[in-house]
N, C-alpha and C positions, 0 to 999 in steps of 0.2 A: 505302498511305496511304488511309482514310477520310477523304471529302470531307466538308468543315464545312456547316453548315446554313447556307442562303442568308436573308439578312436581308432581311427582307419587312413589308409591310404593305396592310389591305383598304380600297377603301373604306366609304364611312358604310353605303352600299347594298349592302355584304356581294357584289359584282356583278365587282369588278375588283382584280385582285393587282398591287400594285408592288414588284419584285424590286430593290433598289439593288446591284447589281454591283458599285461601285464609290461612291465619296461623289461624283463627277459622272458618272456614270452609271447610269440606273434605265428599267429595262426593265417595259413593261405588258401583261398578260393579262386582257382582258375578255371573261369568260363568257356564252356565248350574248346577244349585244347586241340590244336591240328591234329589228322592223322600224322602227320611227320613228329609231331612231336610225342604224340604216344609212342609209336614207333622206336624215337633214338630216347624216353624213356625204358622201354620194353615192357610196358605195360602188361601185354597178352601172355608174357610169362609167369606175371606174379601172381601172387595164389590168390583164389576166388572166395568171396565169401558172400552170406546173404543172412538178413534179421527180420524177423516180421513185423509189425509193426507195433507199438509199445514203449517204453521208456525202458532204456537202459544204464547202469551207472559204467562209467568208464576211469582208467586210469593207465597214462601213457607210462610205459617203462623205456618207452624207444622212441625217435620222431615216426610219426606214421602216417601213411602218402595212401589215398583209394582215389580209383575213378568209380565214378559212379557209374553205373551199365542202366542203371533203372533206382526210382524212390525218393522219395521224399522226406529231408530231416531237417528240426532242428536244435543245433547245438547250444547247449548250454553249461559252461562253464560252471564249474562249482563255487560259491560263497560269489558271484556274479551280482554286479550290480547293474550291468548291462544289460540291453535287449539280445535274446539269443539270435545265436547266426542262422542263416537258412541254407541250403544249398541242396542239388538233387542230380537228378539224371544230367550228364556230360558234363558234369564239375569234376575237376580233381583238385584236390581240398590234402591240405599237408597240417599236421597235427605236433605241437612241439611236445618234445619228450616232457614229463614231469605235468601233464596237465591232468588235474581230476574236472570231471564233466559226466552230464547226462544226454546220451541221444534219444532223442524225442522223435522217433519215427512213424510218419501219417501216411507213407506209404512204401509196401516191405523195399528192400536195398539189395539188389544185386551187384556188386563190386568186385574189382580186382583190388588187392595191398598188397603194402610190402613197409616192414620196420627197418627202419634203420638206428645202428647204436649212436 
């Protein structure tokens, strides 16, 4: 089976991809983000984490925001009829609560996160 192209849209600033998953779900990839903008997010406070490389299953209880520091992944949606997402080092990538998925990582992940309810 050939996965369907995922429905997407940029913003104004050509900077950030919103992938709609689902019609209440939409998951975000913003490409290399300012240091100002890391900053008045406070990024360098939120806690650090890191995975080696491997498939892992995941399931959101909270929306969930990482910048990537280092790695390479790609996401995939669970029951997905889509091509999976890609995204890696100096993306930060927001995650909608309620989503199951696998990260499919091809190179390990250094990251800052942080959940939100």
């Amino acid at each position: 089976m050939t996965p369907n192209k995922l429905y997407f849209h940029l913003s104004p600033d050509l900077t950030t991809v919103f992938f709609h998953l689902t019609p209440e779900l939409t998951m975000s990839v913003e490409s290399k983000p300012t240091e100002l903008r890391l900053l008045e997010l406070g990024v360098i406070s939120w806690t650090k984490w890191g995975r080696a490389p491997g498939q892992y299953e995941s399931h959101t209880e909270a929306q969930e925001t990482y910048f990537l520091l280092r790695g390479r992944v790609k996401f995939i949606p669970k029951d997905s009829t889509y091509d999976p997402i890609e995204f890696g080092a100096g993306d930060l990538v927001t995650i909608p609560k309620g989503l199951t998925c696998t990260w499919d990582i091809s190179v390990a992940v250094d990251a800052h996160y942080k959940f939100q309810p």
